[in-house]
Every structure is written in structure tokens, then in C-alpha cells.
TILUM-522047 format. One record per atom (N, C-alpha, C): x, y, z; atom name; residue number from 1. Coordinates in pm, whole numbers, plus 50000, padded with zeros to 5 digits. Example, Ala and Ser with C-alpha at 12.3 -4.5 7.8 and 13.67 -1.06 7.14 Angstrom:
REM TILUM-522047
51319,49431,50780,N,1
51230,49550,50780,CA,1
51320,49670,50780,C,1
51285,49775,50708,N,2
51367,49894,50714,CA,2
51290,50003,50787,C,2
REM end
This chain:
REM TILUM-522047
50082,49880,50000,N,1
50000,50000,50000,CA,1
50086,50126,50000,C,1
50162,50114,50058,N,2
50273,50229,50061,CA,2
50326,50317,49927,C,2
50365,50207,49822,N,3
50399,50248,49711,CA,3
50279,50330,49604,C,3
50147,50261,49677,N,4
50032,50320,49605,CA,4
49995,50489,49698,C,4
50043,50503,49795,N,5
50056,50585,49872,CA,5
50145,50718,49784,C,5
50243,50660,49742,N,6
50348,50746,49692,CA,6
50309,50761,49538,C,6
50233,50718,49504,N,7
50176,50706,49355,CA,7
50094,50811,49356,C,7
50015,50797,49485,N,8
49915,50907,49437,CA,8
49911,51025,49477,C,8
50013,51025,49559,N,9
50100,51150,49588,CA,9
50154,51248,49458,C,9
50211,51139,49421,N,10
50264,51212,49284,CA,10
50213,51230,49157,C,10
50061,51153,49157,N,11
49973,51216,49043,CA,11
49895,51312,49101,C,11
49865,51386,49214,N,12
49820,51471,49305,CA,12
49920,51581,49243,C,12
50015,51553,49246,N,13
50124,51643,49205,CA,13
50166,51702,49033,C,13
50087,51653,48986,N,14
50068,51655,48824,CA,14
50112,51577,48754,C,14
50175,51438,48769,N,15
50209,51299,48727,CA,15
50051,51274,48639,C,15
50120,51269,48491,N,16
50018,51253,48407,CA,16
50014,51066,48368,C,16
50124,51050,48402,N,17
50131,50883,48317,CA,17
50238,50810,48355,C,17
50207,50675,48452,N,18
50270,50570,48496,CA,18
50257,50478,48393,C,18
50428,50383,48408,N,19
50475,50264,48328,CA,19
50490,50174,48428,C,19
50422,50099,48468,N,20
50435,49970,48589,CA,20
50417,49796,48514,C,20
50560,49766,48542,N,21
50569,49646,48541,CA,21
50520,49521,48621,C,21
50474,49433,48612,N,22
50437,49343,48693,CA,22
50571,49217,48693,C,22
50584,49171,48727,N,23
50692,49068,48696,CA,23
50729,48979,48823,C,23
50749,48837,48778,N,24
50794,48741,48905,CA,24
50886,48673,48805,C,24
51022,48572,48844,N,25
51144,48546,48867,CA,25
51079,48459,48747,C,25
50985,48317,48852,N,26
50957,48218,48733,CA,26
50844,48214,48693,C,26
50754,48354,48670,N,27
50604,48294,48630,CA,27
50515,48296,48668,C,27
50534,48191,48756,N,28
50416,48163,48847,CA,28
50331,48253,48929,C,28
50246,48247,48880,N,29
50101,48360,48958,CA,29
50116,48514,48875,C,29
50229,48494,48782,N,30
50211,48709,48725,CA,30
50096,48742,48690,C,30
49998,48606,48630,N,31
49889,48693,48603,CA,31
49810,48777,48711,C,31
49789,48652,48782,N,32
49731,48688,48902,CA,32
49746,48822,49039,C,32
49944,48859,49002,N,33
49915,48929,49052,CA,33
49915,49065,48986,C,33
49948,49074,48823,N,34
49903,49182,48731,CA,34
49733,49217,48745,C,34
49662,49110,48819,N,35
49510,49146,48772,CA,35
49500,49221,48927,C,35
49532,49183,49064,N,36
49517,49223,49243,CA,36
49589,49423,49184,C,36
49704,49390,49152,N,37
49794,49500,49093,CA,37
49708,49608,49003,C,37
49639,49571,48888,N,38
49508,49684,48828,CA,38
49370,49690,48952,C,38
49360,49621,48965,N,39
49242,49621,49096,CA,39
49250,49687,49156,C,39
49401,49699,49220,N,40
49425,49812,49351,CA,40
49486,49969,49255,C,40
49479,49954,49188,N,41
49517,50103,49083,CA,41
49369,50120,49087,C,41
49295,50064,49039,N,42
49148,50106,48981,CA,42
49098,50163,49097,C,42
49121,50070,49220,N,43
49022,50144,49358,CA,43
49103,50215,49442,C,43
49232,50227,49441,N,44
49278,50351,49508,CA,44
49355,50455,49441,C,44
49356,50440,49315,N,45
49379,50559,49231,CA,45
49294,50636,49128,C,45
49228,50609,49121,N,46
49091,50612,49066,CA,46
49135,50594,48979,C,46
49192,50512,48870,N,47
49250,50404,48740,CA,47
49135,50403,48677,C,47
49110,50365,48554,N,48
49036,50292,48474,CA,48
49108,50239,48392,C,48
49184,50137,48434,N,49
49283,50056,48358,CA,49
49202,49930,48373,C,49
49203,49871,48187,N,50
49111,49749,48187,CA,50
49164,49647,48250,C,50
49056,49535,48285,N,51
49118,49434,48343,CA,51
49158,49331,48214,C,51
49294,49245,48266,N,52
49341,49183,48199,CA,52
49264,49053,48151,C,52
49227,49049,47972,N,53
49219,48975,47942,CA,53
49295,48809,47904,C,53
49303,48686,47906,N,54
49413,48611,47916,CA,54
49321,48503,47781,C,54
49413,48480,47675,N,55
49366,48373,47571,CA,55
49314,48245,47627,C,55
49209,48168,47653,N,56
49195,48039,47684,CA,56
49339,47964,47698,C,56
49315,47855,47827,N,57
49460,47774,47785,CA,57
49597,47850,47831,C,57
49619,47965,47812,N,58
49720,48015,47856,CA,58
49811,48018,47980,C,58
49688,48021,48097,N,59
49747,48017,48203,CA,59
49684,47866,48290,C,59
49645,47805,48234,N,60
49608,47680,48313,CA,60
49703,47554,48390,C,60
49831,47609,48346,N,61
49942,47545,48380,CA,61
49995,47603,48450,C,61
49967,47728,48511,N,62
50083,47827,48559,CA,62
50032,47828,48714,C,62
49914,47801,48682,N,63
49794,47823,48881,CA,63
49857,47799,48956,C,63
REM end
């Protein structure tokens, strides 16, 4: 929460446009936590960043 703290600090501040990576080592769960990650942009930054769509099949191996 902290970092979202400092986020919105600094679009408060006239920060027009964030580049946020999501990323884990091997994989496992990025979707999952790219989708918690827009969720918490959407409700504590007031975001309207879509939620992530995923192709069938794609991640059924990764759970």
C-alpha cells in the first residue's frame, strides 16, 4: 500500500502517466498478481485501467 501511497502523491502532484511492470522470477502467479495490481490502481487511484484479458489455455498450467 505504501507504494500506492506514493503514487498518488505524485499524480496529486501533476504525474500525468505511469509505466508499471508486473513481473515474478519464474512465472508463476504474474497473472494473478498483474490482475490484484490493476484492481488496487482502479480502487485507490481512481485508474480505469482494463482488466486483463488472458487467451483460453494460457494460464492453466501456471495456477
Amino acid at each position: 500500500m505504501c507504494k500506492l501511497l506514493r503514487l498518488k502523491e505524485w499524480l496529486s502532484s501533476g504525474l500525468e502517466k505511469v509505466y508499471f511492470i508486473v513481473h515474478r522470477h519464474d512465472g508463476t502467479g504474474a497473472h494473478l498478481l498483474a490482475k490484484y495490481t490493476i484492481e488496487q490502481f482502479n480502487k485507490h487511484l481512481c485508474a480505469s485501467i482494463p482488466e486483463i484479458v488472458l487467451q483460453p489455455g494460457t494460464m492453466d498450467e501456471v495456477v
